[in-house]
C-alpha positions as CSV (number, residue, x, y, z in Angstrom):
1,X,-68.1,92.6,-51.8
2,X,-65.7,89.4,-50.6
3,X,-65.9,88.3,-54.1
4,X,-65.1,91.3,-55.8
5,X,-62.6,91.9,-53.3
6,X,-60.9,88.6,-54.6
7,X,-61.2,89.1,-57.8
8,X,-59.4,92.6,-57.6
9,X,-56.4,90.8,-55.6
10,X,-56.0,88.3,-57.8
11,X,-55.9,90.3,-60.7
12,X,-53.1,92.5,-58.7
13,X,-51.4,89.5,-59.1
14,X,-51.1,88.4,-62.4
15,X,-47.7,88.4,-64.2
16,X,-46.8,91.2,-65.9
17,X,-50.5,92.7,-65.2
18,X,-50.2,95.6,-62.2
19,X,-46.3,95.0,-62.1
20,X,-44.4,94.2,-59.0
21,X,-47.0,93.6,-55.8
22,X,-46.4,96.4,-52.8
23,X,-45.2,93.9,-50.0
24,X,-46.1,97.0,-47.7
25,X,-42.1,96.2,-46.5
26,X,-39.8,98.6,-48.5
27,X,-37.1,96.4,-50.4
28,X,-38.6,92.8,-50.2
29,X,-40.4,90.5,-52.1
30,X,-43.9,89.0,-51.8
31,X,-44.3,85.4,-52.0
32,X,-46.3,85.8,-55.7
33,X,-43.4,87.8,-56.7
34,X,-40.8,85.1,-56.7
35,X,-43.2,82.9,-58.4
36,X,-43.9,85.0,-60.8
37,X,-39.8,85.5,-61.3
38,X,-39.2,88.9,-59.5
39,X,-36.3,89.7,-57.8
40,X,-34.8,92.6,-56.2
41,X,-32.2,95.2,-58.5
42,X,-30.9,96.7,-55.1
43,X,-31.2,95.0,-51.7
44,X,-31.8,98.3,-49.7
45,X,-28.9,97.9,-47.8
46,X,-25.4,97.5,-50.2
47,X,-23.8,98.9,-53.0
48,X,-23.9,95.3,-54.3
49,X,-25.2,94.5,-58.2
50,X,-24.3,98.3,-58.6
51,X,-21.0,100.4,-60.5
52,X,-20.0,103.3,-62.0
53,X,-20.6,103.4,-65.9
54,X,-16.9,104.6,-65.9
55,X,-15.7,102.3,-63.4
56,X,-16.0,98.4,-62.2
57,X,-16.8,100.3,-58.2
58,X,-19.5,102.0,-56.9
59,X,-18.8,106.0,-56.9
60,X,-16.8,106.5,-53.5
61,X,-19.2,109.8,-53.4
62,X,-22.7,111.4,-54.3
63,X,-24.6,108.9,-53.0
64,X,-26.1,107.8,-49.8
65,X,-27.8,104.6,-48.7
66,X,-29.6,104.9,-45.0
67,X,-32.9,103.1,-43.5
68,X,-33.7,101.3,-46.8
69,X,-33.3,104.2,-48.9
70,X,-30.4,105.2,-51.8
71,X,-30.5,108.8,-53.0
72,X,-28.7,110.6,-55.2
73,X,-27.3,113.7,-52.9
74,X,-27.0,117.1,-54.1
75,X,-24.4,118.8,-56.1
76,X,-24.3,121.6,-58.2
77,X,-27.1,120.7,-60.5
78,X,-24.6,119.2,-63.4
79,X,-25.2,115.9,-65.2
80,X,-23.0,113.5,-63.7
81,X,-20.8,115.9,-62.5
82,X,-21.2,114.6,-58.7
83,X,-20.7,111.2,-57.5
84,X,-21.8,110.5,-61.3
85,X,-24.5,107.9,-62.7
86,X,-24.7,103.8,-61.0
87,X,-25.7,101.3,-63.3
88,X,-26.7,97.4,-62.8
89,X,-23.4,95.2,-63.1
90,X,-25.9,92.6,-65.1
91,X,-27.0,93.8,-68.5
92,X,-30.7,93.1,-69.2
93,X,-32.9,92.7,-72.5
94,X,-36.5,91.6,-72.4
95,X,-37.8,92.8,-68.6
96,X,-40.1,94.3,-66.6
97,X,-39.1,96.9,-64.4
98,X,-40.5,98.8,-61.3
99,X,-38.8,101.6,-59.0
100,X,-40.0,104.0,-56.2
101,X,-38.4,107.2,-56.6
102,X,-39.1,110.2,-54.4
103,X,-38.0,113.8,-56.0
104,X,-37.4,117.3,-54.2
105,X,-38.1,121.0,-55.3
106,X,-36.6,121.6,-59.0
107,X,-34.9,118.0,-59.2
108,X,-34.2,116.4,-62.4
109,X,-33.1,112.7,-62.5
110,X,-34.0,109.6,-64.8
111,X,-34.2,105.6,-64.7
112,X,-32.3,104.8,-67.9
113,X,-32.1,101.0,-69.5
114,X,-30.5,99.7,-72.7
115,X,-27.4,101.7,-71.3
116,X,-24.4,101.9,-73.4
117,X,-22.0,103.1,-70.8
118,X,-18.8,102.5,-73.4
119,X,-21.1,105.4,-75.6
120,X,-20.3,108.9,-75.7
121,X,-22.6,111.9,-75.0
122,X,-22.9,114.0,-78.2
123,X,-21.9,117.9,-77.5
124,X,-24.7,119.4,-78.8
125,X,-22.4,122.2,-80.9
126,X,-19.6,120.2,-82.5
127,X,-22.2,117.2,-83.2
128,X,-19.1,115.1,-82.1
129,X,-18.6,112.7,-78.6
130,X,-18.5,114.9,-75.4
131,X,-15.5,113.5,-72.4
132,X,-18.4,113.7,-69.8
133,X,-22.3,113.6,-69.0
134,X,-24.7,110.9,-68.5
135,X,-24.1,107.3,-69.8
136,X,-26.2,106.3,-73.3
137,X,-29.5,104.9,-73.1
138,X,-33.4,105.1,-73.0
139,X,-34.8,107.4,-70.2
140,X,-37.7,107.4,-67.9
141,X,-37.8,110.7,-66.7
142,X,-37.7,111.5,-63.5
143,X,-38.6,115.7,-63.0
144,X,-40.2,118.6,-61.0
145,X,-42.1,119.8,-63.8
146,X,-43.5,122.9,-62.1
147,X,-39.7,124.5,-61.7
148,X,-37.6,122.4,-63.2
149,X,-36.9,124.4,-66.7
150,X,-36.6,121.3,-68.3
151,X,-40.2,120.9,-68.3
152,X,-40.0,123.7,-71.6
153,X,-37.5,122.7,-73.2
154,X,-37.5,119.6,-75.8
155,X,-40.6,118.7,-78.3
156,X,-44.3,118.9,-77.0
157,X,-43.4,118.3,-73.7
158,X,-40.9,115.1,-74.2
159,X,-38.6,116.0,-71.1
160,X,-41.7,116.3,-68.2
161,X,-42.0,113.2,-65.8
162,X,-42.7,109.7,-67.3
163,X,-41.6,110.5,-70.6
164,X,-38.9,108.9,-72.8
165,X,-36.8,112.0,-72.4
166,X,-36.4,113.8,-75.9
167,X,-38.1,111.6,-77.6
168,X,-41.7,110.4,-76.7
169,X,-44.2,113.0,-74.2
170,X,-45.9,111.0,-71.1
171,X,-49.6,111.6,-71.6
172,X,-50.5,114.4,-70.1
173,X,-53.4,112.9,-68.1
174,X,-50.5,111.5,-66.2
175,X,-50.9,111.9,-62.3
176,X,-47.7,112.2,-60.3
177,X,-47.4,112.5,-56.6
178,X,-46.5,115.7,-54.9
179,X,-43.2,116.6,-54.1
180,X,-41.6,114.7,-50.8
181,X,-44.3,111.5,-51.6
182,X,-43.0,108.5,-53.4
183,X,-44.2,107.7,-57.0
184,X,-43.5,104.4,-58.9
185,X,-41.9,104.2,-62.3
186,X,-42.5,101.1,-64.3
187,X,-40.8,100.1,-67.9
188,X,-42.1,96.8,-69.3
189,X,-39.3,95.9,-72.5
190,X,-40.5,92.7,-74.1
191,X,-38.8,92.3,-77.8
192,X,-39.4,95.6,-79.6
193,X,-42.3,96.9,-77.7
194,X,-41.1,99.3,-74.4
195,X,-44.1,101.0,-72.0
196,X,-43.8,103.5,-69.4
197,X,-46.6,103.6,-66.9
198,X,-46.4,106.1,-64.0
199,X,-48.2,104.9,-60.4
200,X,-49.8,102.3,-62.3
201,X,-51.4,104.5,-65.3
202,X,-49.6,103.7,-68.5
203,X,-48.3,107.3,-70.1
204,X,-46.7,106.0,-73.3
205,X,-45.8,102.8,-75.4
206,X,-43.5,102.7,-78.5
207,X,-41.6,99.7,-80.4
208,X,-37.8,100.1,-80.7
209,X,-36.7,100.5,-84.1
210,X,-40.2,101.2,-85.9
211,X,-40.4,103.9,-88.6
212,X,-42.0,106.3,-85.9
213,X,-39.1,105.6,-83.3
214,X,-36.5,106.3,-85.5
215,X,-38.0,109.8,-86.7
216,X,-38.6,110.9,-82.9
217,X,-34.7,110.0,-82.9
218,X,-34.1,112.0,-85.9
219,X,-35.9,114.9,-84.0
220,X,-33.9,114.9,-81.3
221,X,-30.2,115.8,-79.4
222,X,-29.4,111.6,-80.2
223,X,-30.1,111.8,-83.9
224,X,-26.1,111.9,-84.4
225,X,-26.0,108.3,-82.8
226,X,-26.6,105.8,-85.1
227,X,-28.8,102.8,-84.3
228,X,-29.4,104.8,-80.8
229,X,-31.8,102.5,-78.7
230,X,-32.4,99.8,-80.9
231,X,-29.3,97.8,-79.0
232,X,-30.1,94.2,-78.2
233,X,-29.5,94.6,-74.4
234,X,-28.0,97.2,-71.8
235,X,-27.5,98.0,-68.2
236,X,-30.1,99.9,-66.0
237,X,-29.2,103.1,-64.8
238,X,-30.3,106.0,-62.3
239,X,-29.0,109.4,-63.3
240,X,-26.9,112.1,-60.8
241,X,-27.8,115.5,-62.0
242,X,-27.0,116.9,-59.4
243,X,-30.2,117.3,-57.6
244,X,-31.4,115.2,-54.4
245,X,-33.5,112.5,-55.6
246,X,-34.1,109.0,-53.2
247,X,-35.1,105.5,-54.9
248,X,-36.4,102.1,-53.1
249,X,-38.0,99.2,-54.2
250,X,-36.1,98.5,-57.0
251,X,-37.2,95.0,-58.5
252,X,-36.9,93.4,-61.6
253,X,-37.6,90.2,-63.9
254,X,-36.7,88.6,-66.9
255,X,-39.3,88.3,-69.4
């Protein structure tokens, strides 16, 4: 049992293998983490690192940072109609990325990376760039799929929790926590190649810019955006839509 005990720890600790190590502290790193090049995205205490996609400052409201935790506070349901979206001030391309999130009843929210933030949402009846919405980029969503209605809408289930929102579905073995527990979002971008694995179960892989990409683009509400996600590097982003959604742990590393 001591040996296979090891071997199971060690293997928690490979690189790029299990993702960021749980320290068991909530915003801090593990000594094999800084060897192995993480670092923290938020320090669990400032807004520093962290902006507006419209501004160089962080949103003087909508969100709320207490005891280690930032959340996204209520509003009236609208995409980025609050305190609006925060995005990294650093702009990333090949990383690996982990983040605890922790959702309530009916909340909808996303981890977005590759952000474009000088990109325009397309309005969905003119086909042309909308003045407001959520910045540009891939998305890790982030949803109460039991009464959120955006479970139903999209392709085959491409909105639910995990997925790459209107594009890809999270398998639907996927196993997320209940409502009020924290889950852990992970996006490993290395070149082309982008996974999303939900508390540590990988639910969907793709490679930028493939034939199959670009028809699941073609196939959805970005298919008037030309190029969309193939972009060599972006800022990361968690979304206001208006619902109360907290994040922690928020680490990251350069591949």
């Amino acid at each position: 049992m001591r040996f296979a005990a090891f071997i199971l720890m060690a293997l928690l600790f490979v690189p790029g293998l299990a993702g960021a190590a749980d320290s068991g502290v909530p915003n801090s790193l593990t000594a094999a983490e800084k060897s192995a090049g993480w670092r923290l995205l938020w320090d669990g205490k400032s807004t520093d690192g962290w902006r507006s996609p419209k501004a160089d400052r962080f949103p003087s409201k909508g969100w709320e940072i207490k005891d280690g935790v930032l959340t996204v506070m209520p509003g009236d349901g609208g995409e980025s109609t609050n305190g609006g979206d925060i995005i990294s001030k650093e702009r990333f391309s090949e990383f690996e990325l982990t983040v605890d999130f922790r959702i309530t009843e009916g909340a909808n929210s996303g981890v977005k990376y590759f952000v474009q933030p000088n990109l325009k949402p397309i309005d969905k009846k003119t086909g042309k760039p909308a003045g407001s919405g959520s910045a540009i980029g891939l998305e890790f969503q982030i949803l109460d799929d039991v009464r959120h209605p955006d479970a139903k809408l999209g392709r085959n289930g491409n909105r639910t929790i995990g997925s790459l929102y209107d594009l890809i579905p999270a398998d639907k073995a996927k196993k997320a926590n209940p409502i009020g527990e924290w889950n852990t979002a992970r996006v490993l971008a290395k070149g082309k190649h982008v996974e999303h694995w939900l508390n540590g179960v990988k639910v969907l892989e793709y490679e930028r810019g493939s034939d199959a990409f670009r028809k699941y683009v073609d196939g959805s509400k970005f298919k008037n955006m030309t190029g969309f996600g193939e972009w060599p590097d972006g800022h990361i982003l968690l979304q206001d839509h208006g619902n109360r959604v907290s994040y922690r742990n928020i680490k990251i590393r350069k591949l």
